[in-house]
C-alpha positions in Angstrom: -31.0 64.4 11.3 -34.4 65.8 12.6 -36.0 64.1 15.6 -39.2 63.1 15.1 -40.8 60.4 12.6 -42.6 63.3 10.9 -39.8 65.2 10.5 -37.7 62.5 9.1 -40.9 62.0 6.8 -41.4 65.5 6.1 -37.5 65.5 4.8 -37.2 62.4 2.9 -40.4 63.0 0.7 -39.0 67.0 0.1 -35.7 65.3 -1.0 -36.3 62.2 -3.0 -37.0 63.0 -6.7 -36.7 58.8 -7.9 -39.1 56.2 -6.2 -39.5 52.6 -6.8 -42.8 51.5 -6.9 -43.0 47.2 -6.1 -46.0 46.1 -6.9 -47.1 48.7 -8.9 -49.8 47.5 -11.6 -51.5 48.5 -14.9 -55.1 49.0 -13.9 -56.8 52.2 -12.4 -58.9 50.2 -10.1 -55.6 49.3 -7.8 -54.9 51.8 -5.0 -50.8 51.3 -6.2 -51.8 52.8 -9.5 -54.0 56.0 -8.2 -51.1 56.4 -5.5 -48.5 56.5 -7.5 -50.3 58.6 -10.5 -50.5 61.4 -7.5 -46.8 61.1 -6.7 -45.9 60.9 -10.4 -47.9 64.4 -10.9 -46.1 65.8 -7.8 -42.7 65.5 -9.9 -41.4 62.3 -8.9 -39.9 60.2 -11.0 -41.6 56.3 -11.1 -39.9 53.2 -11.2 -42.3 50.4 -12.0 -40.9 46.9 -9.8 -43.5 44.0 -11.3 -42.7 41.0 -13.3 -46.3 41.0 -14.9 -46.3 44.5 -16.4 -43.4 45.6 -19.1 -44.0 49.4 -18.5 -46.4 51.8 -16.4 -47.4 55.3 -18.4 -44.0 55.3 -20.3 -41.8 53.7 -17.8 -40.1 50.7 -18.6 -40.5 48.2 -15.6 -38.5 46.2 -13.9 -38.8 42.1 -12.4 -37.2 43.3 -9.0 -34.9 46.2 -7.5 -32.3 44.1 -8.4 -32.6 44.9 -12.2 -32.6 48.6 -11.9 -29.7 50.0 -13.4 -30.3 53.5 -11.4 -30.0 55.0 -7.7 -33.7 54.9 -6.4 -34.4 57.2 -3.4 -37.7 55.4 -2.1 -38.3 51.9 -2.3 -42.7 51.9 -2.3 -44.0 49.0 -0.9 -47.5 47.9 -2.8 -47.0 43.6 -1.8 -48.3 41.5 0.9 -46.8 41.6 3.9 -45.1 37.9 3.3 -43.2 39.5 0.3 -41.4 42.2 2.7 -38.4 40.5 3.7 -37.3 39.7 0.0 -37.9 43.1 -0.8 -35.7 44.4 2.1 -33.6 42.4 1.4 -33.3 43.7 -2.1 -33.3 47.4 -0.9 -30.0 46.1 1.2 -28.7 45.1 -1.9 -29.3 47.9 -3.4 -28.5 50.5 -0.7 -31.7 52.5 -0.9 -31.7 54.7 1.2 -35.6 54.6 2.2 -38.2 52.1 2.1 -42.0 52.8 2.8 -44.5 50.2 3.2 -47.9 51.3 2.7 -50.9 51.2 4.6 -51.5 47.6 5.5 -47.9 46.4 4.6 -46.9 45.1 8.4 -43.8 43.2 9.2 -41.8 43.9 12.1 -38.8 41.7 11.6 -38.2 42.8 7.9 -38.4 46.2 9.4 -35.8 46.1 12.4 -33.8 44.2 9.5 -34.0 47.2 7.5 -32.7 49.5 10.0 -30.1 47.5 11.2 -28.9 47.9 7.2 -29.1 51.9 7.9 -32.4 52.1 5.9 -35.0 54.6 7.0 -38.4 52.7 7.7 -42.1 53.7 6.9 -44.5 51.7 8.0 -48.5 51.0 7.6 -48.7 54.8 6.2 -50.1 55.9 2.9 -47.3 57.8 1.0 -49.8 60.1 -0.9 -51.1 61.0 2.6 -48.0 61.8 4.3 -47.4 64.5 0.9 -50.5 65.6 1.0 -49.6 66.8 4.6 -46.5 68.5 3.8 -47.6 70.6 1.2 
């Protein structure tokens, strides 16, 4: 596996094709809907996680990972901080492979928990700025 966190960054956003997106809402005036319009229109494939919307631009949502009937590649954190540990926990569940917590989304222990479950950690960085960087 390649060294650095860059490179491990670098590898998992030129190999994922199906990411997760918790917390992901309806309206254009939330960064998790411009974000993840970007990585939709980069070819991923969305999964909308949010009990309050029933689908984002054609996607049927989902109430939490654990109601995904597919393999997800990322999981895209867009919650609190306070919401992380039921999320990793979730992604344990679910043996996602990655998990990215976006800028803002801090929590250490929910983290180490992660990677003690073999889960690849991003933290506090912005997904569409880590691609933008790549390409």
């Amino acid at each position: 596996m390649p060294g650095t966190e860059f490179d491990r960054i670098t590898e998992l956003l030129k190999t994922a094709k199906i990411i997760a997106v918790v917390g992901l809402t309806s309206s254009p005036l939330r960064p998790s809907y411009g974000v993840t319009r970007y990585m939709r229109s980069q070819g991923y494939r969305i999964i909308p996680v949010n009990p309050n919307i029933t689908e984002w631009h054609g996607e049927k949502a989902y109430a939490s990972l654990l109601d995904v009937p597919e393999k997800i590649d990322i999981v895209n954190v867009f919650r609190r901080s306070d919401a992380v540990p039921e999320i990793v926990e979730q992604s344990i569940q679910i043996k996602a492979p990655a998990i990215w917590l976006q800028e803002g989304v801090i929590h250490e222990e929910a983290a180490e928990r992660a990677r003690q479950a073999g889960i690849f950690v991003v933290m506090d960085l912005c997904i569409l700025k880590e691609h933008r960087k790549i390409r």
